[in-house]
C-alpha positions in Angstrom: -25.2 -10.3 51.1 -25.6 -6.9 50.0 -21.6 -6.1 50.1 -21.5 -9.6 47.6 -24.1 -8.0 45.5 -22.2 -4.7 45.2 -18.9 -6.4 44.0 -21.1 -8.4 41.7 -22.5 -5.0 40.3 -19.0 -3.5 40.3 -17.4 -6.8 38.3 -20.3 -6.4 36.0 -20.0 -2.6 35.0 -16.7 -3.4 35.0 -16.5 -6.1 32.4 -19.0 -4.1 30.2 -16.8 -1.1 30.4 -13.7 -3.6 29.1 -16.0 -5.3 26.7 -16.7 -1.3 25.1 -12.9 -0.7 24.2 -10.5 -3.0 22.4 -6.3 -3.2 22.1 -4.8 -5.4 19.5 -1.1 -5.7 19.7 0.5 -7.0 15.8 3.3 -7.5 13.8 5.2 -8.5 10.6 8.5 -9.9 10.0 9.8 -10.4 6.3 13.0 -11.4 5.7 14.6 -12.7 2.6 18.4 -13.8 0.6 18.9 -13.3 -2.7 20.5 -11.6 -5.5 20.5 -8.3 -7.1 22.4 -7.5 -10.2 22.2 -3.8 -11.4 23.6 -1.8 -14.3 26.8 -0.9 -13.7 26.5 -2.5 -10.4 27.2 -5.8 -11.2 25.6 -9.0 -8.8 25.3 -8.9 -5.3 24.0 -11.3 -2.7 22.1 -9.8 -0.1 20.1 -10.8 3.1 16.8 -7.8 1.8 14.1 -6.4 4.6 10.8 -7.7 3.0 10.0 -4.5 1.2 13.6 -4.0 -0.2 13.2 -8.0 -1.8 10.1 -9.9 -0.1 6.6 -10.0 0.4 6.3 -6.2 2.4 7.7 -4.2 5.0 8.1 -5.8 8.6 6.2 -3.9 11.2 5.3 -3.5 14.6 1.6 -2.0 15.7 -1.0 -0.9 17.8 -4.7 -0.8 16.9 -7.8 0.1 19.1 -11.3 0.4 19.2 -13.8 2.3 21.7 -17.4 2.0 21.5 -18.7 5.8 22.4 -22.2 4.2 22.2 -25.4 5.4 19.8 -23.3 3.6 16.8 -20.5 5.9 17.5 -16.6 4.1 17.8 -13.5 6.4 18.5 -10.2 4.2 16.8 -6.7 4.6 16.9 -3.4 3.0 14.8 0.3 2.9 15.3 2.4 1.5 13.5 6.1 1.4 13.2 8.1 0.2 10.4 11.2 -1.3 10.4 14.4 -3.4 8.9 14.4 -6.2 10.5 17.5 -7.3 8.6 19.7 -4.7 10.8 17.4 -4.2 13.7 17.2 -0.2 12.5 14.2 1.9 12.3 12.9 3.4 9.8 12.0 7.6 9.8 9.4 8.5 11.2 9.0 6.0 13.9 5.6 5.7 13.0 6.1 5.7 9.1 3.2 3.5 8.7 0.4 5.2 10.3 -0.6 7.5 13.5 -4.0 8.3 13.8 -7.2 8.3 15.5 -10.6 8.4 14.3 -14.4 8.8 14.3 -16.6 6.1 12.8 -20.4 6.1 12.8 -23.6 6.2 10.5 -21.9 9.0 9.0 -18.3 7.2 7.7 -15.5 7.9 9.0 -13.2 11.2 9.5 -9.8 10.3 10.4 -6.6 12.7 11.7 -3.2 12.2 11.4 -0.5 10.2 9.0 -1.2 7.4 7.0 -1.6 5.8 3.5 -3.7 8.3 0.9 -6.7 7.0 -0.6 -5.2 7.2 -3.7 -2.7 4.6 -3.0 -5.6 2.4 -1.7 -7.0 2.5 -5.2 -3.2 1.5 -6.8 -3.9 -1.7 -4.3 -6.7 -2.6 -6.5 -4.7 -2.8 -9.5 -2.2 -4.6 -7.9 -5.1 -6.8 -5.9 -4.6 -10.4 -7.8 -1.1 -10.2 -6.9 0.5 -12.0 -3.9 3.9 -10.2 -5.0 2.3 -6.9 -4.3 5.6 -5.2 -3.1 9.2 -6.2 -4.2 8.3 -8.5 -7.2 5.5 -6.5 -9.0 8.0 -4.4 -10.8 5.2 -1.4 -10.9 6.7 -0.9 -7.4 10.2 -0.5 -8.2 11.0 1.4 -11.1 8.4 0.8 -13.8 5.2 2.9 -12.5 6.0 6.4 -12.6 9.0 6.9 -14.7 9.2 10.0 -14.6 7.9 11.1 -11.3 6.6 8.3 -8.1 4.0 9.5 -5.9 3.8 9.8 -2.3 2.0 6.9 -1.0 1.6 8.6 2.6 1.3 12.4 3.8 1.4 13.7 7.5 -1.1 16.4 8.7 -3.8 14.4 6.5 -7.8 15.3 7.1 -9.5 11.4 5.6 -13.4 11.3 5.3 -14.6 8.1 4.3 -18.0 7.4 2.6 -20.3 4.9 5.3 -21.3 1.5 3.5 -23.2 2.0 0.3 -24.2 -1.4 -1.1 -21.2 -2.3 -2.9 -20.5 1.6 -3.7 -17.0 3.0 -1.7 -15.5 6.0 -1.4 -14.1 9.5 0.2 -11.7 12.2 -0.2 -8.7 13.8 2.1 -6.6 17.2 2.3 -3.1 17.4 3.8 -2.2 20.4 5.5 1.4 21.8 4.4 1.7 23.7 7.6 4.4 25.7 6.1 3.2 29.5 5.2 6.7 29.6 2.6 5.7 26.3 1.4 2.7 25.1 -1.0 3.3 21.2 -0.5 -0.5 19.9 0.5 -1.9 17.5 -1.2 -5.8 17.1 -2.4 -7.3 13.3 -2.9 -9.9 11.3 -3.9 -11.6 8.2 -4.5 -14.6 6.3 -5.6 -15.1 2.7 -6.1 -17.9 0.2 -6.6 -17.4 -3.6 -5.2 -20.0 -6.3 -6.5 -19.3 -9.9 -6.6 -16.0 -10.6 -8.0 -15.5 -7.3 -9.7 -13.8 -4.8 -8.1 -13.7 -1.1 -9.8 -12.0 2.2 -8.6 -11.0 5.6 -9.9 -8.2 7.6 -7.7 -7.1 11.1 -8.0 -3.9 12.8 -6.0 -3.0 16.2 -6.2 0.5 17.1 -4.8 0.9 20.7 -5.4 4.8 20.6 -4.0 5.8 18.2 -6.8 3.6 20.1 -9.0 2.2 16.4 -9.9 -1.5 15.2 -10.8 -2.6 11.4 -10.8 -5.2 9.9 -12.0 -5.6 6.0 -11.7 -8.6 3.8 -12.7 -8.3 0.3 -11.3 -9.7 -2.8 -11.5 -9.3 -6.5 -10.3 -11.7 -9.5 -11.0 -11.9 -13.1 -9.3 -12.8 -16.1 -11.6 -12.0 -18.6 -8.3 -9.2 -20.5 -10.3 -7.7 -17.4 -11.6 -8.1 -13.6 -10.4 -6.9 -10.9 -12.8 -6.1 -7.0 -11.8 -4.8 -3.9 -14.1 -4.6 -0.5 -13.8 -3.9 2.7 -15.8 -2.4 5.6 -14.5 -1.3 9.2 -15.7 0.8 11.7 -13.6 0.6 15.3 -15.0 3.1 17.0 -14.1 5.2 20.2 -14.7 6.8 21.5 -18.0 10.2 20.2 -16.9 8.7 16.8 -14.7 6.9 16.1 -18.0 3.7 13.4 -18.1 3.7 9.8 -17.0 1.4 7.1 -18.7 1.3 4.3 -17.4 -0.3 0.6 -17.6 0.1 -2.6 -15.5 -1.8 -6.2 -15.3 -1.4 -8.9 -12.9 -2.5 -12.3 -12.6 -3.1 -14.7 -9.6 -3.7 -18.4 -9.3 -4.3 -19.8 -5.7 -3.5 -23.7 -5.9 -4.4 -24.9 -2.0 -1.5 -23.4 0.0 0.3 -22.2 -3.0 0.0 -19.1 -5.1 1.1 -18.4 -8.3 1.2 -14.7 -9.3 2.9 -12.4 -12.3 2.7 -9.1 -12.9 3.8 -6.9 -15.6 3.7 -3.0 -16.4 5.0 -0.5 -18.9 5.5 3.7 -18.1 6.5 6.2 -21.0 7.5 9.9 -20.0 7.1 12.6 -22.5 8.1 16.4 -21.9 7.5 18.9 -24.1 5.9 16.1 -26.7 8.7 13.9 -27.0 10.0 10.6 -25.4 12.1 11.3 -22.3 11.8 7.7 -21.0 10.5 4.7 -21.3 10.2 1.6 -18.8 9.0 -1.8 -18.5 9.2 -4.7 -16.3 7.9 -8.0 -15.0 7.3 -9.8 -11.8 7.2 -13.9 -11.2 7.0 -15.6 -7.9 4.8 -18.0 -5.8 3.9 -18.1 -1.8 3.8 -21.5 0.3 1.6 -21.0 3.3 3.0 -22.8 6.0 0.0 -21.7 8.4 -2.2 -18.9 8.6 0.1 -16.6 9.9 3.4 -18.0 7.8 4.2 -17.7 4.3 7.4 -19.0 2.7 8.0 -17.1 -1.0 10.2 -17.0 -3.7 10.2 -14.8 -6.8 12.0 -13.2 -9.6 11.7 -9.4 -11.0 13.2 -7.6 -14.3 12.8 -3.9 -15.4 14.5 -1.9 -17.1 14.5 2.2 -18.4 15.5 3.7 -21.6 15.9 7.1 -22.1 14.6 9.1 -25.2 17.4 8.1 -27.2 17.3 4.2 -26.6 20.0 4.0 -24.0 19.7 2.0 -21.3 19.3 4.1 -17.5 18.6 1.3 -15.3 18.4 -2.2 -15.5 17.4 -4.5 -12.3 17.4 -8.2 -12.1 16.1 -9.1 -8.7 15.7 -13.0 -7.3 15.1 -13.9 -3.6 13.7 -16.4 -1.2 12.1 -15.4 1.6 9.7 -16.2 5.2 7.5 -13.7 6.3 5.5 -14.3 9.6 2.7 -12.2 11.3 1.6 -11.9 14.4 
């Protein structure tokens, strides 16, 4: 009897201990065919890796959770990207994330690589928009004409802001780790979630482009239709010049079916005058087959001019896709 009760006692410690800590295994594969005509480049039919001509990047991942007890959780991410159209990976291994955390009353502090805050703000502008990769031409091209952001630093310090009504934010420092070498990066972010209005403001410092962003962001959901924009400026150096930069999206969810476009405009100026100027749109709608699969199609245009009117770049970009998770 009292040997039963022990292995009762151990089973239940046991299962308490397993219930405290948590291991989720996930995925993404995006795959798409289409065609891509360039300038100078002529057509070209092409099987694309979701975030070359789909939805967004395939993945593969590992996420966990530990309850340290007293409100306290200890969390960890992994995530590898990867083309799933040739079976390579993509460098680093862990280009999506690596990092493991502290959450409590206090927010969250968080080590390692992953996705700056900053670029969690751009998500906002981009948030009515199922095409929020490929096919918003902000991501390809258009936003940042004259000099793109990093959307991910290694070595990063992330303190997030604990749950403030509807009121978000924090602010991050990478470490360049390189005494010859001043490329950290300083960012920030504050936000304010109510309802269907979402508003953000986003600042990224890059001191080894010699770059500074500044994005304010905003999406709002009307149920039948959900509308996003964002403006952006990148400061930048007296040869990089200064980006401004606008973009506007619009959703409409239809049952299974979404309809999205997106459109945005960049102008570079150095020394005072045009340098470049770009502009683009994004069409496209998503079919979900189930909760897990999407089937998409969509079409992209941009283009860049340079200061004297001369075409630099001009993309057409159409492709039908499947993108399942898991």
């Amino acid at each position: 009897m009292k040997k039963s009760l022990i292995a009762l006692a151990v089973l239940a410690a046991s299962g308490a201990a397993m219930a405290q800590s948590s291991v989720t295994v996930y995925g993404r594969v995006d795959l798409s065919v289409g065609s891509l005509k360039e300038l100078d480049k002529g057509s070209q039919t092409k099987l694309f890796n979701g975030g070359d001509g789909g939805l967004t990047t395939s993945r593969l991942g590992f996420r966990g959770s530990e309850d340290l007890g007293g409100g306290l959780k200890a969390n960890f991410k992994l995530e590898h990207r990867l083309n799933a159209d040739d079976g390579t990976s993509q460098d680093p291994f862990w280009k999506g994330e690596s990092t493991v955390s502290l959450v409590g009353g206090f927010g969250e502090v968080k080590l390692g690589r992953s996705s700056t805050i900053y670029d969690e703000v751009r998500g906002v502008a981009f948030g009515s928009s199922v095409f929020d990769s490929a096919f918003t031409p902000a991501s390809n091209g258009v936003w940042g004409s004259g000099g793109d952001y990093s959307s991910r630093f290694n070595n990063k310090i992330t303190y997030a802001l604990p749950k403030l009504g509807g009121v978000y934010g924090g602010f991050e420092y990478a470490l360049d780790e390189d005494a010859a070498v001043d490329a950290n990066m300083i960012g920030a972010k504050i936000g304010c979630k109510e309802g269907p209005l979402d508003v953000a403001l986003g600042l990224q410092q890059e001191k080894g482009k010699d770059n500074d962003y500044m994005l304010i962001a905003a999406a709002y959901d009307l149920g039948a239709v959900s509308l996003s924009g964002g403006y952006n400026t990148r400061r930048g150096s007296d040869a990089n010049g200064d980006d401004n930069e606008l973009t506007l999206g619009l959703n409409v969810p239809m049952g299974n079916v979404n309809l999205s476009f997106g459109f945005a405009t960049s102008k570079t100026e150095i020394g005072g005058s045009t340098a470049s100027k770009s502009s683009g749109f994004g069409v496209g709608a998503t079919y979900a087959l189930s909760k897990r699969t999407k089937a998409y199609g969509g079409f992209r245009s941009h283009n860049v001019k340079n200061g004297a009117g001369t075409k630099t770049a001009d993309t057409r970009l159409f492709a039908i896709g499947l993108r399942h998770d898991f």
